[in-house]
Short mmCIF file of the C-alpha atoms (twelve columns), coordinates in Angstrom:
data_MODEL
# 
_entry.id   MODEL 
# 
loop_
_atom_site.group_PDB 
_atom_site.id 
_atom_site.type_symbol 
_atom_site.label_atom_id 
_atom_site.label_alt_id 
_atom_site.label_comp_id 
_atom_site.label_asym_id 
_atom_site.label_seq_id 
_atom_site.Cartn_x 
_atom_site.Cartn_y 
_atom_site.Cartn_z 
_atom_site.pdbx_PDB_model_num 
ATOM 1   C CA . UNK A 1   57.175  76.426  116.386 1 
ATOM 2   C CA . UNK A 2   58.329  73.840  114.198 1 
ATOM 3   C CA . UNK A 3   59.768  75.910  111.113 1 
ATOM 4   C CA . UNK A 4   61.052  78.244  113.981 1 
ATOM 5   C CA . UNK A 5   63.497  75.357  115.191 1 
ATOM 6   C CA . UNK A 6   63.978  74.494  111.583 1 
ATOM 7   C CA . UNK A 7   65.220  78.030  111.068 1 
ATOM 8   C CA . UNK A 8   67.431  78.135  114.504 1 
ATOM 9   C CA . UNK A 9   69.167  74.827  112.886 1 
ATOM 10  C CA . UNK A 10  69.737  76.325  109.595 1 
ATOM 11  C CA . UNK A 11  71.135  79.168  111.504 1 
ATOM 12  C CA . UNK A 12  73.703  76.956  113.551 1 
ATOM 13  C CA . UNK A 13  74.883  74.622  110.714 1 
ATOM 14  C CA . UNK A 14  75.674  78.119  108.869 1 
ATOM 15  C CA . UNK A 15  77.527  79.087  111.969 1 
ATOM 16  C CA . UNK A 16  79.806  75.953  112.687 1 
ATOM 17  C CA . UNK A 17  80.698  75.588  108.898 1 
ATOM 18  C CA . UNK A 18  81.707  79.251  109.070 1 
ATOM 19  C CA . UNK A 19  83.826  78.636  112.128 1 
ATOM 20  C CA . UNK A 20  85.486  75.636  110.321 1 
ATOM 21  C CA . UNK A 21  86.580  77.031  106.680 1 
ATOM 22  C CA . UNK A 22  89.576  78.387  107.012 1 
ATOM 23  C CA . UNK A 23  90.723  81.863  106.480 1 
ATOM 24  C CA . UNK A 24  91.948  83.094  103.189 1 
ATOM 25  C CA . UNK A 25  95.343  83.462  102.562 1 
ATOM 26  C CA . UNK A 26  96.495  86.246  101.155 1 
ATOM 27  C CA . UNK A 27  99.455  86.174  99.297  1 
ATOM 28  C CA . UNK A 28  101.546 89.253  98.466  1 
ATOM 29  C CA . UNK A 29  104.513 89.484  95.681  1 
ATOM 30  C CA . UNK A 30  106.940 91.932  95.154  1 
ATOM 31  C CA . UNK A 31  106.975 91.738  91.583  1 
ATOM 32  C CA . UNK A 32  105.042 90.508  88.711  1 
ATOM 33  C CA . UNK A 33  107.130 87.344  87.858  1 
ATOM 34  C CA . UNK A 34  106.388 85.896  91.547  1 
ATOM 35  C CA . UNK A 35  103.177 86.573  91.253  1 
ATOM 36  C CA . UNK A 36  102.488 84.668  87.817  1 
ATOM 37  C CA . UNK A 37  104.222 81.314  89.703  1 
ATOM 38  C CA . UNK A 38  101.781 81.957  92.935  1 
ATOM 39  C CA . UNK A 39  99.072  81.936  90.657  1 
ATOM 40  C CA . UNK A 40  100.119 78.822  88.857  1 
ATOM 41  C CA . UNK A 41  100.181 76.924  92.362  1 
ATOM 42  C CA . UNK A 42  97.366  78.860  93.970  1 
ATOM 43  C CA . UNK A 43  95.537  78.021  90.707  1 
ATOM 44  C CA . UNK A 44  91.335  77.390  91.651  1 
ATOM 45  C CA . UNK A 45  91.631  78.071  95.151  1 
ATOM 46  C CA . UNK A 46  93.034  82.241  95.227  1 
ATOM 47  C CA . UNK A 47  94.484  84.856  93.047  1 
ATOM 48  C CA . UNK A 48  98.371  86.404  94.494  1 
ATOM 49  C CA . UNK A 49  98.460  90.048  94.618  1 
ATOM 50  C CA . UNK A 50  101.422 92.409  93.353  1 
ATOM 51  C CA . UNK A 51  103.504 95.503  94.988  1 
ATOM 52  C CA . UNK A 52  104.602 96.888  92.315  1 
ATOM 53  C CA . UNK A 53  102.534 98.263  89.577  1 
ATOM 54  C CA . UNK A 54  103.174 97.847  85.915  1 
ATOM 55  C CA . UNK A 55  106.550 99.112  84.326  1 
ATOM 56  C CA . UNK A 56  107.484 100.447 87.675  1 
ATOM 57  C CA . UNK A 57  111.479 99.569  88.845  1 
ATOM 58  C CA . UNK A 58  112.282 96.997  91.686  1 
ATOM 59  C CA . UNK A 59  115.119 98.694  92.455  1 
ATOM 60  C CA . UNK A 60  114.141 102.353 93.228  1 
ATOM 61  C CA . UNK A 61  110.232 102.105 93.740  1 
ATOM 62  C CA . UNK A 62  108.590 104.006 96.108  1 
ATOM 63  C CA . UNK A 63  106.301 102.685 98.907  1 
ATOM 64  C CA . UNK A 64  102.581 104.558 98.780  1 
ATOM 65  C CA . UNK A 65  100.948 104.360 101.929 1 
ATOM 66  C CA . UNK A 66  98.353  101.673 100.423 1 
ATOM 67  C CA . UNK A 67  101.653 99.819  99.851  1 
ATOM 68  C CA . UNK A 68  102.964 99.782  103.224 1 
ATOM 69  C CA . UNK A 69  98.910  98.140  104.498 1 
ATOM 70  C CA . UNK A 70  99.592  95.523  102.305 1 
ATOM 71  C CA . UNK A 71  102.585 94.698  103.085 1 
ATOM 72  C CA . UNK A 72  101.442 94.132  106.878 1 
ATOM 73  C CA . UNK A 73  98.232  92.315  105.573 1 
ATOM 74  C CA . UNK A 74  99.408  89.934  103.756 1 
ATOM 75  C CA . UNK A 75  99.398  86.182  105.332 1 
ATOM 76  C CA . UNK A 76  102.422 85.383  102.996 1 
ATOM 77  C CA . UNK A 77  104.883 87.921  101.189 1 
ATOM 78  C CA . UNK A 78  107.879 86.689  99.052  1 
ATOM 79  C CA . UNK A 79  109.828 88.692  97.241  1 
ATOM 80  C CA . UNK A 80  113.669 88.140  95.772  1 
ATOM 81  C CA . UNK A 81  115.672 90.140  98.504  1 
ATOM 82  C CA . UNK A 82  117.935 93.024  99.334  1 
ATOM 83  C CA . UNK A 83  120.169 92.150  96.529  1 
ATOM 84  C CA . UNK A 84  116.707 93.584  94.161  1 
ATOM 85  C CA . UNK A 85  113.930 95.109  96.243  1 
ATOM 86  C CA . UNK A 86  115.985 97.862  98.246  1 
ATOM 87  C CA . UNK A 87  113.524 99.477  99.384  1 
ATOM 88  C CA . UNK A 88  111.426 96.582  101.386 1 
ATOM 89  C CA . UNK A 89  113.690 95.414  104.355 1 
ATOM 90  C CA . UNK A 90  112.440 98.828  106.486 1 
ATOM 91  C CA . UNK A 91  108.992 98.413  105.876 1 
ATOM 92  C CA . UNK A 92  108.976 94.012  106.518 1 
ATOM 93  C CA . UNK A 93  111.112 95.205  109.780 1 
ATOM 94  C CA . UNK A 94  107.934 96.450  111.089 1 
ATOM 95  C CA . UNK A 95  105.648 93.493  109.902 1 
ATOM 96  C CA . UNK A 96  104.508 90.424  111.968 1 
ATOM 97  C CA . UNK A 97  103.443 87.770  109.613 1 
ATOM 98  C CA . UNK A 98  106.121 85.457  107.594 1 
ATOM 99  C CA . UNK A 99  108.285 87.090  104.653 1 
ATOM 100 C CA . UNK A 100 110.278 85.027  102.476 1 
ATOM 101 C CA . UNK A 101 113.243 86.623  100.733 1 
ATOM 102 C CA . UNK A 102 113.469 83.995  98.169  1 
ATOM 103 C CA . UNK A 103 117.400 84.602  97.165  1 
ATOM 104 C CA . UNK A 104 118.191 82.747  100.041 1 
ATOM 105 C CA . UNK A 105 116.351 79.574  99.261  1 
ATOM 106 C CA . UNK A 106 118.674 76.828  99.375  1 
ATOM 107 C CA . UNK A 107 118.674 74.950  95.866  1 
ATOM 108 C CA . UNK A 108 118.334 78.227  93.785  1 
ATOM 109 C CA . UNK A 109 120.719 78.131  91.245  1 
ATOM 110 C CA . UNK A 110 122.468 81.950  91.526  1 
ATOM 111 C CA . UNK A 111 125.028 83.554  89.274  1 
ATOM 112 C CA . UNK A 112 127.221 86.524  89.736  1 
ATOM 113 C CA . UNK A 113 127.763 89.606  87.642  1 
ATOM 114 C CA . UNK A 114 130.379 89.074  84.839  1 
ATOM 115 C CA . UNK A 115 130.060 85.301  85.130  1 
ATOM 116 C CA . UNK A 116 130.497 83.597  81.492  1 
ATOM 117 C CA . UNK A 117 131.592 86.711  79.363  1 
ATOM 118 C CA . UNK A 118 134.245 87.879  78.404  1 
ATOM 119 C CA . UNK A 119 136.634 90.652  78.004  1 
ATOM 120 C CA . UNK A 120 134.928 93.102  76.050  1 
ATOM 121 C CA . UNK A 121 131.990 92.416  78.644  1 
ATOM 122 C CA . UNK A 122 134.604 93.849  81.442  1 
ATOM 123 C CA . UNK A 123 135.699 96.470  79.850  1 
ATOM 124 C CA . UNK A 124 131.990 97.640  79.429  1 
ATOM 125 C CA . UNK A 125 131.452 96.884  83.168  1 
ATOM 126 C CA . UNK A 126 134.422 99.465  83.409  1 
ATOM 127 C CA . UNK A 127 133.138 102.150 80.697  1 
ATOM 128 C CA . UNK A 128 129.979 101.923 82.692  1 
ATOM 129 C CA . UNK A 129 131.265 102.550 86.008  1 
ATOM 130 C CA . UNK A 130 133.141 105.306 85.311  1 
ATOM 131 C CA . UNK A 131 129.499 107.291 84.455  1 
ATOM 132 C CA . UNK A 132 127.853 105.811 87.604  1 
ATOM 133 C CA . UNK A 133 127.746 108.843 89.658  1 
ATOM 134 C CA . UNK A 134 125.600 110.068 86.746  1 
ATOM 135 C CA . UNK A 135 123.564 107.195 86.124  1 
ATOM 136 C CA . UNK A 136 120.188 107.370 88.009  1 
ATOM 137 C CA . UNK A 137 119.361 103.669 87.104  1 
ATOM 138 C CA . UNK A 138 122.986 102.362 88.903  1 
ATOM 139 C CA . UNK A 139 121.041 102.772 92.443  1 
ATOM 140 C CA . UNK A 140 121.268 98.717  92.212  1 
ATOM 141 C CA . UNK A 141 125.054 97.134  92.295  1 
ATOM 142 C CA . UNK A 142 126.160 95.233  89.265  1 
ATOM 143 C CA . UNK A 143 129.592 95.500  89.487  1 
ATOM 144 C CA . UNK A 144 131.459 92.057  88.680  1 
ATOM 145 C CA . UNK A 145 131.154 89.811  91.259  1 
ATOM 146 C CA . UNK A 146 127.763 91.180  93.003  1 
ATOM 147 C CA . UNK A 147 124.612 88.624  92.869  1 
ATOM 148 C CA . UNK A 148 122.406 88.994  89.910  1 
ATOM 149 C CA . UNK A 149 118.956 88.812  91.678  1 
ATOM 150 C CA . UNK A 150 117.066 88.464  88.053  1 
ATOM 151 C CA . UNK A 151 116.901 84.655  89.059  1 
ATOM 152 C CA . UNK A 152 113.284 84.356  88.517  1 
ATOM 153 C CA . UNK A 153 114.097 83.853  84.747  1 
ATOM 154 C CA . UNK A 154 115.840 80.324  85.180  1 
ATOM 155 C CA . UNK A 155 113.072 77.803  85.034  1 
ATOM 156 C CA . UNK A 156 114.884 75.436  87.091  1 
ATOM 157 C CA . UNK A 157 114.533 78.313  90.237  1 
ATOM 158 C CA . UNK A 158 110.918 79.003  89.164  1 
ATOM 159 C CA . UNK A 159 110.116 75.419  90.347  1 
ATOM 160 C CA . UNK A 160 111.983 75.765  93.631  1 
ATOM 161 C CA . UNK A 161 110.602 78.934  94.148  1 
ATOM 162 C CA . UNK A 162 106.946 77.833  93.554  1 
ATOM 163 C CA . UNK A 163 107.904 74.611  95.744  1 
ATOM 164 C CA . UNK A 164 108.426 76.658  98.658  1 
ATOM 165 C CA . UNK A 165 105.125 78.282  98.225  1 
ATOM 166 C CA . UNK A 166 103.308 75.124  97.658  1 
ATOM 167 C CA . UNK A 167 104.828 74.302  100.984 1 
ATOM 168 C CA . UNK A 168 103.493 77.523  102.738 1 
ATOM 169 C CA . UNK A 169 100.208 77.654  101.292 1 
ATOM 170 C CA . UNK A 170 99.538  73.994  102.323 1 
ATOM 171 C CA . UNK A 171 100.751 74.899  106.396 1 
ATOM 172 C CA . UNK A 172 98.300  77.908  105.935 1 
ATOM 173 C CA . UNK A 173 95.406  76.174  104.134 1 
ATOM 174 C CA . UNK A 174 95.489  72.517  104.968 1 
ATOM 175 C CA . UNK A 175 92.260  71.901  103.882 1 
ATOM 176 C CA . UNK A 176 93.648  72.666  99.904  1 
ATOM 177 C CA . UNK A 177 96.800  70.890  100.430 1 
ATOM 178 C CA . UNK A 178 96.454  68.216  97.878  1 
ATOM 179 C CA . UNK A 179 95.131  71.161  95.573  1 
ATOM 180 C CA . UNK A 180 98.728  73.032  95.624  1 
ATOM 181 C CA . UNK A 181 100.727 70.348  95.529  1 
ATOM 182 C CA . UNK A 182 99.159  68.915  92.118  1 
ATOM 183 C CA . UNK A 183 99.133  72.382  90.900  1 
ATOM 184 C CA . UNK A 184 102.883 72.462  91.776  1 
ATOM 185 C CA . UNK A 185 103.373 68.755  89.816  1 
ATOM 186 C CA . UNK A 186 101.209 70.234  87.043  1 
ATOM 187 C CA . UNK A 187 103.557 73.360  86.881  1 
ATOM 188 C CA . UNK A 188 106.540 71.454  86.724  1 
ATOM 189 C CA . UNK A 189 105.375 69.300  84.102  1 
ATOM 190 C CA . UNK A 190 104.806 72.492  81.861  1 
ATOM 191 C CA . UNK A 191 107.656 74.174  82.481  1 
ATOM 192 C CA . UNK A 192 109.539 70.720  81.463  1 
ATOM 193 C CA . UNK A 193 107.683 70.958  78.077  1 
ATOM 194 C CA . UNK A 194 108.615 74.149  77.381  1 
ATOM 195 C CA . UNK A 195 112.029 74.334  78.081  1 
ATOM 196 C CA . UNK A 196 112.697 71.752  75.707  1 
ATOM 197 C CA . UNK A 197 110.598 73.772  73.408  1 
ATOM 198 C CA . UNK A 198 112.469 77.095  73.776  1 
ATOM 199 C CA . UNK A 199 115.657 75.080  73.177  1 
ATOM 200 C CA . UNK A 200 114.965 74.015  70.256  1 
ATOM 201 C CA . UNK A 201 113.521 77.367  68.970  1 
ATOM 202 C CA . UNK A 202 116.631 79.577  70.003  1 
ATOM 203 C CA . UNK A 203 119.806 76.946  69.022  1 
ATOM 204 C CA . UNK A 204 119.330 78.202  65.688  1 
ATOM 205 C CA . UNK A 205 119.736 81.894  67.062  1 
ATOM 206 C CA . UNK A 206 123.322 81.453  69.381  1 
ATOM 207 C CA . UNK A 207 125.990 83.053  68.440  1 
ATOM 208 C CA . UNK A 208 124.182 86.353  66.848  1 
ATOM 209 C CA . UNK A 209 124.829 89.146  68.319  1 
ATOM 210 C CA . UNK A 210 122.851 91.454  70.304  1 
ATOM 211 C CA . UNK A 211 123.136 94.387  72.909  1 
ATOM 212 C CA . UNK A 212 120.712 95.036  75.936  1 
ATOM 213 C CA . UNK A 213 120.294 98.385  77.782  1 
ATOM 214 C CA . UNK A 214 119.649 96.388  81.384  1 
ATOM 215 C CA . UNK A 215 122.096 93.235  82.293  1 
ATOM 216 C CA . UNK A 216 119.239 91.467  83.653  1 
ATOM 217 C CA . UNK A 217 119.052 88.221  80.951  1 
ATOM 218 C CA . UNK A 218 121.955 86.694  82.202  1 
ATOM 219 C CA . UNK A 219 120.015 83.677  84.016  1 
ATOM 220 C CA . UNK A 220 117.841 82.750  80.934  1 
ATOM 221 C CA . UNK A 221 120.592 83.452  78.376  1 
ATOM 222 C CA . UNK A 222 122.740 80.611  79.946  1 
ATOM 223 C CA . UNK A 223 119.750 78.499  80.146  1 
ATOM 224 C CA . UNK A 224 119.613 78.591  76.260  1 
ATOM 225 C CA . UNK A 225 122.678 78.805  74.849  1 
ATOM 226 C CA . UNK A 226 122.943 82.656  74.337  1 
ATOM 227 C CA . UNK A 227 125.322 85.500  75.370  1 
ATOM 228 C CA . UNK A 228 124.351 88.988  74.819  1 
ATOM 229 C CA . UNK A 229 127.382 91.349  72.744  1 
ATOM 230 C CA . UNK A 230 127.210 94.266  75.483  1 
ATOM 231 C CA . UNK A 231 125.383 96.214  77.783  1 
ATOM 232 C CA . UNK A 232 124.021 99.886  77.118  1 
ATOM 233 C CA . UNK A 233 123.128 100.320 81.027  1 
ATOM 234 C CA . UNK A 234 122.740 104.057 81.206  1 
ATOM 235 C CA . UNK A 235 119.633 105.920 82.343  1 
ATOM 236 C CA . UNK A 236 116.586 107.143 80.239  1 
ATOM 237 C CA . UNK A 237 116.517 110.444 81.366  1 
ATOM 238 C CA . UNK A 238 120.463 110.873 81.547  1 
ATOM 239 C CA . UNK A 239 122.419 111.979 78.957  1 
ATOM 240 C CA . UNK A 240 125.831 110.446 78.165  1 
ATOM 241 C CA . UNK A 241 128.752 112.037 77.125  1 
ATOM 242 C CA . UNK A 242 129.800 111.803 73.372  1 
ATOM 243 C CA . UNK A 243 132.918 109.448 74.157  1 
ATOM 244 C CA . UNK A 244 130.293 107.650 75.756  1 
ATOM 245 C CA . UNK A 245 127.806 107.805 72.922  1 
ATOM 246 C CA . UNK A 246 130.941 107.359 70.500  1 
ATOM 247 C CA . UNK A 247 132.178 104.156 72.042  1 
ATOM 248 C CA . UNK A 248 128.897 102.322 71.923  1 
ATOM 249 C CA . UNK A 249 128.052 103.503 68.251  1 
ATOM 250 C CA . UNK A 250 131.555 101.807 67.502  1 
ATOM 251 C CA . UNK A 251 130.744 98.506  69.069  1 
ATOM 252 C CA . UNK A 252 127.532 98.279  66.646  1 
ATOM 253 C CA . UNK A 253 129.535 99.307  63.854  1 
ATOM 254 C CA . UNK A 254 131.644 96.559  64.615  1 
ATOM 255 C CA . UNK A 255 129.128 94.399  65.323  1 
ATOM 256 C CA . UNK A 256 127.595 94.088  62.083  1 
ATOM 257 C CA . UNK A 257 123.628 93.348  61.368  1 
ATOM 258 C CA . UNK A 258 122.599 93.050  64.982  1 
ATOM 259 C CA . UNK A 259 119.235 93.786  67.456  1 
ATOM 260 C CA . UNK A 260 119.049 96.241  70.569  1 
ATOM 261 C CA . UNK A 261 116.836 95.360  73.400  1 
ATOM 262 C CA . UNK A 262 115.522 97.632  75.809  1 
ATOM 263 C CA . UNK A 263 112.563 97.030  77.917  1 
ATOM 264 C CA . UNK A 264 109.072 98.052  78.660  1 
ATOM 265 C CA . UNK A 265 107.529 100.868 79.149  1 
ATOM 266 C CA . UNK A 266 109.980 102.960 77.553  1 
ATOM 267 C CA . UNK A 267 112.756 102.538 75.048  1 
ATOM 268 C CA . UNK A 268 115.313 104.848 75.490  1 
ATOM 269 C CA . UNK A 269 115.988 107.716 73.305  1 
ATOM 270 C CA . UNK A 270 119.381 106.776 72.972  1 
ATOM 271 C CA . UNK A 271 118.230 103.347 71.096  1 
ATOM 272 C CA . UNK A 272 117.723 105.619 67.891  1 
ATOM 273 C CA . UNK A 273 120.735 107.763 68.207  1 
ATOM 274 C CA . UNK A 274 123.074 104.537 68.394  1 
ATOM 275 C CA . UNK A 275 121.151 102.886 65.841  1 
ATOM 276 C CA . UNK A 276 120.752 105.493 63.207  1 
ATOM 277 C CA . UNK A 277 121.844 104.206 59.709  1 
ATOM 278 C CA . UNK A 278 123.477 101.203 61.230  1 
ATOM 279 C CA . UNK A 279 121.919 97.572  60.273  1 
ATOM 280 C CA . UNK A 280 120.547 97.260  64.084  1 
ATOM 281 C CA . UNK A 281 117.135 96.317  64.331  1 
ATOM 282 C CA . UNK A 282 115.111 97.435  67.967  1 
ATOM 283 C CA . UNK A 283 112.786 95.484  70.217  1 
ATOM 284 C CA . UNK A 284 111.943 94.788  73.861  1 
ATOM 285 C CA . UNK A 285 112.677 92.287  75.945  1 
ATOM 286 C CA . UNK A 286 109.979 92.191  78.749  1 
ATOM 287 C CA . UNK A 287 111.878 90.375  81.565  1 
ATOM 288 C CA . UNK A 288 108.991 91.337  84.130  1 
ATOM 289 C CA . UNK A 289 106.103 90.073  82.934  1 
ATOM 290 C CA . UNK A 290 103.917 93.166  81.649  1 
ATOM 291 C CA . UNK A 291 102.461 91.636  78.927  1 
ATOM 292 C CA . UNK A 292 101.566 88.378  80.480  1 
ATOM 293 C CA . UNK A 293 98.466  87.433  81.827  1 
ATOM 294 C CA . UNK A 294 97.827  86.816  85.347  1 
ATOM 295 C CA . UNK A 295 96.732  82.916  85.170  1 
ATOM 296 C CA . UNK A 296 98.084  79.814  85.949  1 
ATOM 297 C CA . UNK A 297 100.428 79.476  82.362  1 
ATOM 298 C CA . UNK A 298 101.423 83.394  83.280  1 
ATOM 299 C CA . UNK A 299 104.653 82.626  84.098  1 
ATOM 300 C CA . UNK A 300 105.330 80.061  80.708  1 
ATOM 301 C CA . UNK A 301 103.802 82.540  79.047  1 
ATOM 302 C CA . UNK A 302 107.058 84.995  80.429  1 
ATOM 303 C CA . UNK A 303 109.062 82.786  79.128  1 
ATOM 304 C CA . UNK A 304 107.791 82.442  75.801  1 
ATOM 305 C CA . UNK A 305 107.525 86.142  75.110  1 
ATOM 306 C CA . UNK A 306 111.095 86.454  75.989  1 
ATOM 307 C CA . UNK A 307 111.938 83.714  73.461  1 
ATOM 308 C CA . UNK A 308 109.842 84.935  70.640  1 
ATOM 309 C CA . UNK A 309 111.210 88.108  70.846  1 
ATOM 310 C CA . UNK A 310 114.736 87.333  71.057  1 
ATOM 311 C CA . UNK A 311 114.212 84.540  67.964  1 
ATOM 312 C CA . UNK A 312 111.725 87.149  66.190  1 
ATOM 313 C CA . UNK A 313 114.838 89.743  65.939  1 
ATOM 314 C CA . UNK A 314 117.686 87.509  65.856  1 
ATOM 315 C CA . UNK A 315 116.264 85.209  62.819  1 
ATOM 316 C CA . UNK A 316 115.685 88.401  60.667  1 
ATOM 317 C CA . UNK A 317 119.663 89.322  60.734  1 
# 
């Protein structure tokens, strides 16, 4: 009778502590970056899950059933907004917990396409229009004066944006509270470090030139100092015309000993045609996070990649 009551109160404790831990909360990104600054504020208490797989486009991608049940179990979902994801706002319309559409946080700093360069930039933004209705990867607008929603790659809107989750997570999970907000302080104090670090690595590199095939560095290029030569923004599996093919050739030419960025997973074939017996030097710039791990320093270690490779290329000129 005894170790039958013993049992019965075993049972019960089991019970009410069951009752009283809270439920998880899942938290659901649209992209890799916001994921890597989840995890550094969910850091020892849950792991953020993705949309998007590796390599695959924010701005075209398309929802997979498995996707779309996600979406509407997630306790939290952030992602950057219309102005990026496209293809989102239908499916959240349909979803009952919280999204946050991060783009309209209020202390984000947020730039505009065609701010800080300069004439021959424009007169790109015009050679590239003019091949738009051609151009498979133009289903996202970044014609001069549109937002440029790759703001995740400011620090300075990395720590507002993991504030706001801090914030959420806490209302959600009080009992961890204190956790996310000295993961939050802990974040912050990293990201201080290495900014000053990254400063000092690329000073040395400003002022060499470089073209991109995506305008999406424009937030951490005036963060440190540097200002990409032009933009190559046509589509992988889309031909150009030879003026086209021409005119860019003749800005490397001009250019001198330079580097050519593209990004992960694929370089476009066009990278070799430009570049062939010209002083240009190739690499990838990996502005969403492939290669970096998902842990708590994921999102540094973004940062750093981006740096090394820029400084790798640009110090070999």
């Amino acid at each position: 009778m005894l170790r039958s009551f013993c049992l019965f109160l075993c049972l019960l404790a089991s019970a009410v502590h069951a009752a009283d831990a809270p439920a998880e909360v899942r938290v659901l990104t649209s992209i890799k970056p916001l994921q890597l600054i989840a995890a550094a504020v969910q850091d020892g208490v849950g792991q953020p899950d993705v949309l998007l797989p590796p390599g695959a486009s924010p701005h075209n991608y398309a929802l997979r059933p498995s996707d779309v049940r996600r979406v509407g179990e997630a306790s939290l979902l952030y992602w950057i907004g219309p102005d990026l994801e496209g293809f989102l706002p239908r499916v959240l319309a349909g979803r009952s917990g919280p999204s946050v559409a991060l783009q309209s946080l209020p202390g984000l700093q947020l730039r505009h396409f065609g701010e800080g360069h300069g004439e021959a930039d424009e007169n790109q933004h015009e050679e590239h229009r003019e091949h738009d209705d051609h151009d498979a990867e133009h289903d996202h607008d970044h014609r001069p004066g549109t937002l440029d929603a790759h703001l995740w790659l400011l620090p300075a809107n990395a720590r507002v944006i993991a504030t706001k989750m801090a914030t959420d997570l806490a209302a959600a999970d009080p009992r961890n509270a204190p956790r996310y907000q000295a993961n939050l302080k802990a974040f912050g104090e990293r990201l201080e470090t290495l900014d000053q670090r990254l400063k000092q690595r690329l000073q040395g590199v400003a002022g060499k030139p470089y073209f991109v095939f995506h305008e999406a560095f424009d937030y951490f290029e005036a963060a440190y100092g540097l200002q990409h030569a032009g933009v190559f923004s046509v589509a992988a599996d889309v031909q150009p015309g030879a003026r086209h093919v021409a005119a860019m050739r003749t800005r490397l030419q001009q250019a001198g000993p330079s580097c050519v960025f593209s990004e992960p997973p694929l370089r476009p074939r066009l990278a070799e045609t430009l570049s062939a017996g010209l002083p240009v030097k190739l690499a990838e710039l990996d502005a969403l996070g492939v290669a970096a791990p998902l842990s708590a320093q994921g999102y540094e270690q973004l940062l750093d990649n981006l740096a090394g490779t820029l400084a790798g290329c640009l110090e070999r000129l």
